[in-house]
TORKOL-4160 file (C-alpha; in steps of 0.2 Angstrom, whole numbers, padded with zeros to 4 digits, m for minus):
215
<pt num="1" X="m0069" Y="0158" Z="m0069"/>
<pt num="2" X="m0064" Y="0141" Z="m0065"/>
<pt num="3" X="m0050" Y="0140" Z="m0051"/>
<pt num="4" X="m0045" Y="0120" Z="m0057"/>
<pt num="5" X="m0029" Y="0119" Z="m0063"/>
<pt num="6" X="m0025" Y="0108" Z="m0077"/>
<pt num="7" X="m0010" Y="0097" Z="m0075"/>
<pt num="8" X="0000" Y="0095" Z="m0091"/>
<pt num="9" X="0008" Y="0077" Z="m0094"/>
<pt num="10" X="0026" Y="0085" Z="m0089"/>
<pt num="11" X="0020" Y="0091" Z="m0073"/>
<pt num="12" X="0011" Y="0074" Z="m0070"/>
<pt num="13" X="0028" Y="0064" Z="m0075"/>
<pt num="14" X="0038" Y="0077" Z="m0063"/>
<pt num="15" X="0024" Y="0075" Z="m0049"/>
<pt num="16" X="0026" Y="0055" Z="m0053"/>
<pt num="17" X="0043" Y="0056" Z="m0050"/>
<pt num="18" X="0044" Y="0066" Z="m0034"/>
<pt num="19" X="0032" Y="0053" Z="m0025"/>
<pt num="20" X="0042" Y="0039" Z="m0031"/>
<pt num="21" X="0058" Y="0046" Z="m0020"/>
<pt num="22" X="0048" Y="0050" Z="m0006"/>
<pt num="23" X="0040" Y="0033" Z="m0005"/>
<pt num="24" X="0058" Y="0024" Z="m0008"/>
<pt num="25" X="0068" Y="0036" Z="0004"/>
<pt num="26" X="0069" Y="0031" Z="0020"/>
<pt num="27" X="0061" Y="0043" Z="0030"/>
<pt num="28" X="0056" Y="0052" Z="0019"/>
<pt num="29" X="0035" Y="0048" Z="0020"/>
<pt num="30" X="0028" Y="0057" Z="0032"/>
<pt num="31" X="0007" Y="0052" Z="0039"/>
<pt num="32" X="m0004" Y="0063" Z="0039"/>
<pt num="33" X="m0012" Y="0053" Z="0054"/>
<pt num="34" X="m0004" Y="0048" Z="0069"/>
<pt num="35" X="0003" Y="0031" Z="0071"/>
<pt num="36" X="m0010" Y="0020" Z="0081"/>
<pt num="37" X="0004" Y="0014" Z="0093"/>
<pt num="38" X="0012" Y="0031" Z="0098"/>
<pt num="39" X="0005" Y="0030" Z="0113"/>
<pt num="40" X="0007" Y="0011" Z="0116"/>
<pt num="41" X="0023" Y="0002" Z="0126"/>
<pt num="42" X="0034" Y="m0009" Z="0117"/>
<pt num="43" X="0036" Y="m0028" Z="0127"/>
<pt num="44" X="0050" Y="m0039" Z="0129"/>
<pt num="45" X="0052" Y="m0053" Z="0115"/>
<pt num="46" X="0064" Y="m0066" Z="0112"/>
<pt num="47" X="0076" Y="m0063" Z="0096"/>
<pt num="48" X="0066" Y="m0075" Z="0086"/>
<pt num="49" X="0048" Y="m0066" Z="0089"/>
<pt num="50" X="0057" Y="m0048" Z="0084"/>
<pt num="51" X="0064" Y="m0055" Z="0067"/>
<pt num="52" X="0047" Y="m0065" Z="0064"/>
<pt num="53" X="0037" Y="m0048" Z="0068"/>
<pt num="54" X="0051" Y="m0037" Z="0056"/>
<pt num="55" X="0048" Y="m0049" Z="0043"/>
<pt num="56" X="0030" Y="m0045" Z="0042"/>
<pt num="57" X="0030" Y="m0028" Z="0044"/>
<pt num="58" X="0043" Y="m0029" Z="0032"/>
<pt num="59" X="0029" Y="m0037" Z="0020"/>
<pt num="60" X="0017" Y="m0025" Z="0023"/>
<pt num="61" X="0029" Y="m0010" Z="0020"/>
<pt num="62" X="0033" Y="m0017" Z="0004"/>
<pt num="63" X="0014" Y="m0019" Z="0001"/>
<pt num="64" X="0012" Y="m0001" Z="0006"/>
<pt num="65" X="0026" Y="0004" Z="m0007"/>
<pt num="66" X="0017" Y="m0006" Z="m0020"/>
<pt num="67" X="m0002" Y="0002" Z="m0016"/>
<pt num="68" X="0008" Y="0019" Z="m0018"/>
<pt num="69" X="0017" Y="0014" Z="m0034"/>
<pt num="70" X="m0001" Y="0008" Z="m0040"/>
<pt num="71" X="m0013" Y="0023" Z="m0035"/>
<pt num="72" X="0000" Y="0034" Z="m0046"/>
<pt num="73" X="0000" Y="0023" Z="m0059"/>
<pt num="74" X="m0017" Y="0024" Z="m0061"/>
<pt num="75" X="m0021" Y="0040" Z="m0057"/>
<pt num="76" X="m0008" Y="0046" Z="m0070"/>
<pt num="77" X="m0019" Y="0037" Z="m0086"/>
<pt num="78" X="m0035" Y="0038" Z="m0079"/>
<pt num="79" X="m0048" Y="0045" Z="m0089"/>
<pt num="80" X="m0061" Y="0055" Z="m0082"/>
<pt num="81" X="m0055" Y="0067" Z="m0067"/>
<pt num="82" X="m0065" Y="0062" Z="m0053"/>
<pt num="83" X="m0059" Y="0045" Z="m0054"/>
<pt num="84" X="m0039" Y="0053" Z="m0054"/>
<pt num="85" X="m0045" Y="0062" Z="m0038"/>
<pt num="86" X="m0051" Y="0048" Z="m0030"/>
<pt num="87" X="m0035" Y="0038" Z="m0033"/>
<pt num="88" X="m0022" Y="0052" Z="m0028"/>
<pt num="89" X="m0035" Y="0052" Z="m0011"/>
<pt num="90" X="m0033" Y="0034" Z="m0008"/>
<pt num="91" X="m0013" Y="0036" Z="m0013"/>
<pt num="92" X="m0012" Y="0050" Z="0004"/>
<pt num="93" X="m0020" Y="0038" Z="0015"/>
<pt num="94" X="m0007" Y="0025" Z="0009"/>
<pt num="95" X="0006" Y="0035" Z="0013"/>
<pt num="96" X="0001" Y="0033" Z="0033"/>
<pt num="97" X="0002" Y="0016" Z="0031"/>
<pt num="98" X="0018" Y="0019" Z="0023"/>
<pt num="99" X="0026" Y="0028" Z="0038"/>
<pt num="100" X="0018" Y="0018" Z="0051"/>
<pt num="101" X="0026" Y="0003" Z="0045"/>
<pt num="102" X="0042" Y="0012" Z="0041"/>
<pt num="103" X="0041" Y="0016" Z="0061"/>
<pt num="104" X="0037" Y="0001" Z="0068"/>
<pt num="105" X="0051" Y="m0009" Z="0057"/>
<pt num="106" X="0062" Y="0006" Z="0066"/>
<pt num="107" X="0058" Y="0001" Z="0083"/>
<pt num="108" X="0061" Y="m0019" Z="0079"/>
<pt num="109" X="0080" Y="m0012" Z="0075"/>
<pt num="110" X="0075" Y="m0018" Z="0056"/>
<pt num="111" X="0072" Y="m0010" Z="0038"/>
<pt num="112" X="0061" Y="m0012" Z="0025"/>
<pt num="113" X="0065" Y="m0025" Z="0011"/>
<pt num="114" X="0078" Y="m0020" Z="m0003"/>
<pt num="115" X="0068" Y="m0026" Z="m0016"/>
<pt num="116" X="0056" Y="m0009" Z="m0015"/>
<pt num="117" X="0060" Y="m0002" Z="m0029"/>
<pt num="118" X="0057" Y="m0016" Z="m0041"/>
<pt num="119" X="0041" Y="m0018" Z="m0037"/>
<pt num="120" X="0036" Y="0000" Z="m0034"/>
<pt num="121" X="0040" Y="0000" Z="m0054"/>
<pt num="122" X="0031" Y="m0016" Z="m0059"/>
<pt num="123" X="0016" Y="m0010" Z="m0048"/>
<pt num="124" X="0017" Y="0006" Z="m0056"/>
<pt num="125" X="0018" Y="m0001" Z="m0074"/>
<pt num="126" X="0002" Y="m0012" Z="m0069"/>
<pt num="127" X="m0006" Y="0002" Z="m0064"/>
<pt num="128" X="m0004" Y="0013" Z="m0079"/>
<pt num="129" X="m0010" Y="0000" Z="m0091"/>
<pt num="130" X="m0025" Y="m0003" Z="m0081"/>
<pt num="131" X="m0029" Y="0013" Z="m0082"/>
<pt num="132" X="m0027" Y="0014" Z="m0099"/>
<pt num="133" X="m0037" Y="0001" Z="m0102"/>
<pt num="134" X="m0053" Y="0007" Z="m0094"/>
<pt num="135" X="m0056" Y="0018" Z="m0077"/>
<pt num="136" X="m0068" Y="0004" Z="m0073"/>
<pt num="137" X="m0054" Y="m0009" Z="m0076"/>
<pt num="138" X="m0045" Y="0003" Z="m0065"/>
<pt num="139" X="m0056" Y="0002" Z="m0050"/>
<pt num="140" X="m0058" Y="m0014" Z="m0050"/>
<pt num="141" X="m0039" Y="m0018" Z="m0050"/>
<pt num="142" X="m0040" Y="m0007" Z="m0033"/>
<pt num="143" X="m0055" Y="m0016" Z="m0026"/>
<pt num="144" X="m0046" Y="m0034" Z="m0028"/>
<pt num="145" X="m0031" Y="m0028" Z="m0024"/>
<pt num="146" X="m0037" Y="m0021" Z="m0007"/>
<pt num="147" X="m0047" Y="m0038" Z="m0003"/>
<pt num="148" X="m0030" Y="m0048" Z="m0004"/>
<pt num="149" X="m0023" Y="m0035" Z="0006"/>
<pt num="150" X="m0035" Y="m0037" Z="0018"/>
<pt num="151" X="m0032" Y="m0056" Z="0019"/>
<pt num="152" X="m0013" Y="m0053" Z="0022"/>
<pt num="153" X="m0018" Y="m0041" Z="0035"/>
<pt num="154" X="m0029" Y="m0056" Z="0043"/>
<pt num="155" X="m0016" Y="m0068" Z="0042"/>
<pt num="156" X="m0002" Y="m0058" Z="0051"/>
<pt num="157" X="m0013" Y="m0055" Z="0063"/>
<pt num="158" X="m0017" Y="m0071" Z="0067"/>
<pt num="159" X="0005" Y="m0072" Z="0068"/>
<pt num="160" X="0006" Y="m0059" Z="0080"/>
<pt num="161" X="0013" Y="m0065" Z="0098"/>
<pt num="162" X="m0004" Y="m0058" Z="0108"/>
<pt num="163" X="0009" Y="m0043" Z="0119"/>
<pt num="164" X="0015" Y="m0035" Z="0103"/>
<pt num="165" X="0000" Y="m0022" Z="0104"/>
<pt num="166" X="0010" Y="m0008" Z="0093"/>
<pt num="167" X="0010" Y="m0019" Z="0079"/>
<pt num="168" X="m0007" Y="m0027" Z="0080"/>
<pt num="169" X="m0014" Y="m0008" Z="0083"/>
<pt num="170" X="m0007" Y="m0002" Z="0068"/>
<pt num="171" X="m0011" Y="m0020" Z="0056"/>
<pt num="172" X="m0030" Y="m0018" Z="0064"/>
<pt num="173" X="m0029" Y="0002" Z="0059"/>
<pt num="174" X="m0024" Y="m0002" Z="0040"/>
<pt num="175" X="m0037" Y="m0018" Z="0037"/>
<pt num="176" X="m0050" Y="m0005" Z="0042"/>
<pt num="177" X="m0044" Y="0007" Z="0029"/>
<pt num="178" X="m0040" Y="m0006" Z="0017"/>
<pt num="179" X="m0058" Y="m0013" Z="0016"/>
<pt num="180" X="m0065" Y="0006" Z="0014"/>
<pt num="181" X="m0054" Y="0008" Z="0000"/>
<pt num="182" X="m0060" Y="m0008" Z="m0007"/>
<pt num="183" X="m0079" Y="m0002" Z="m0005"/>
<pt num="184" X="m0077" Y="0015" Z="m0010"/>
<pt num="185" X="m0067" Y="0007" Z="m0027"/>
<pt num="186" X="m0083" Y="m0005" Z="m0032"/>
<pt num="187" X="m0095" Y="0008" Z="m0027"/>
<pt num="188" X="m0089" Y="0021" Z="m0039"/>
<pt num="189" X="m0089" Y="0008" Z="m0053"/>
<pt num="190" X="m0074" Y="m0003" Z="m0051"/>
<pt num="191" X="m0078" Y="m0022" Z="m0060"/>
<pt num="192" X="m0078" Y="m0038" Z="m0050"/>
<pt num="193" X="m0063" Y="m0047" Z="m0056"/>
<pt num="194" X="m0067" Y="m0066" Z="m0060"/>
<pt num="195" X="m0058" Y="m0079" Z="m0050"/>
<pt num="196" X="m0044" Y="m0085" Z="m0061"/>
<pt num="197" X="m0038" Y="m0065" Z="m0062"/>
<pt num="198" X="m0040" Y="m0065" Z="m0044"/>
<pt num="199" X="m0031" Y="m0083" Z="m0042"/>
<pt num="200" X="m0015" Y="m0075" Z="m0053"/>
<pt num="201" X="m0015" Y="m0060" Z="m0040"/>
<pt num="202" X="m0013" Y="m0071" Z="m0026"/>
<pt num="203" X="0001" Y="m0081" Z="m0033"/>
<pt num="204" X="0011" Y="m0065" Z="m0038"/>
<pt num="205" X="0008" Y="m0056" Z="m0020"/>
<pt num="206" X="0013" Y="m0075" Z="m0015"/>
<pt num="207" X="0030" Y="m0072" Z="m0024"/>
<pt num="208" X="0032" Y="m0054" Z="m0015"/>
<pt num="209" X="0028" Y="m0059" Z="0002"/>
<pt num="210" X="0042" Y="m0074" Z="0000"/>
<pt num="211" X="0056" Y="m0062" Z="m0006"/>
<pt num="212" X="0053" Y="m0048" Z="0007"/>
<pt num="213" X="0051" Y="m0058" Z="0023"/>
<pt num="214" X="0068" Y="m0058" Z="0025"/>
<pt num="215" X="0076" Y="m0045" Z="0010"/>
């Protein structure tokens, strides 16, 4: 006898709806691993450098919020089960990301940007119709996705004042898992999106790295 349990679309909209609140919530995401700074010693930084670093963590919360927002989107229409599993997985490992950022914006005596919520639903809308469309559609949406994330991630990096180590430690941590999310997306069928889809991505996560830098 077969020991999977079949979801029903109710439970799947009520599971949908308790991740939502616990990604919005401050607080209320809670990693799995531990943050790569824990162990690491916060430095003396001018006012300037502390609201310049908070406003790109802030970024990559809100990124975080929208990887979240995505993986359930698409996990909730994808077709064939192994490809659902595989985007609740990748959504867990988010959730680190999440509360590593969450943490660090914490300790620069910041918060993350107000606008979460708007786009934790138009990430999750985007996600659904992409998988609704296709799980290979699907895929690929994640593997692009994870590539610009990953060049955000090398920008910021390049911005970081040298001594700020906790945040570095954890931007460094997330580009790793980033690019093996990206990988594991194409290898398991995702499509290679063509430029001018990839070009239109870039201008909108343009449009949310503007708003949230400071909001």
């Amino acid at each position: 006898m077969s020991s999977t349990r079949h979801y029903s679309l109710l439970d799947r909209l009520l599971t949908q709806a308790d991740q939502s609140l616990r990604t919005l919530t401050p607080g209320a995401a809670q990693a799995h691993r531990p943050s790569p700074a824990q162990h690491l010693a916060n430095v003396p930084m001018t006012d300037d450098e502390r609201q310049h670093i908070a406003g790109l963590m802030r970024i990559n919360h809100t990124g975080e919020v929208c990887a979240q927002a995505l993986y359930q989107g698409q996990a909730m229409t994808a077709k064939l089960p192994d490809v659902r599993s595989k985007m609740e997985h990748a959504a867990k490992e988010e959730i680190d990301h999440l509360a590593w950022c969450e943490q660090r914006l914490t300790e620069l005596n910041s918060q993350p940007s107000v606008l979460n919520p708007l786009f934790y639903g138009l990430s999750f809308g985007i996600g659904a119709v992409a998988g609704l469309i296709s799980d290979r559609v699907s895929l690929g949406f994640v593997a692009a996705t994870e590539q610009l994330v990953e060049r955000h991630l090398d920008d910021h990096l390049q911005q970081l004042p040298d001594e700020d180590i906790k945040s570095r430690a954890i931007l460094e941590q997330m580009r790793l898992d980033e690019i093996e999310h990206g990988c594991q997306a194409l290898e398991a069928g995702g499509m290679d999106f063509p430029e001018p889809i990839k070009a239109a991505m870039v201008l909108l996560s343009k449009a949310m790295t503007s708003a949230t830098y400071k909001i």
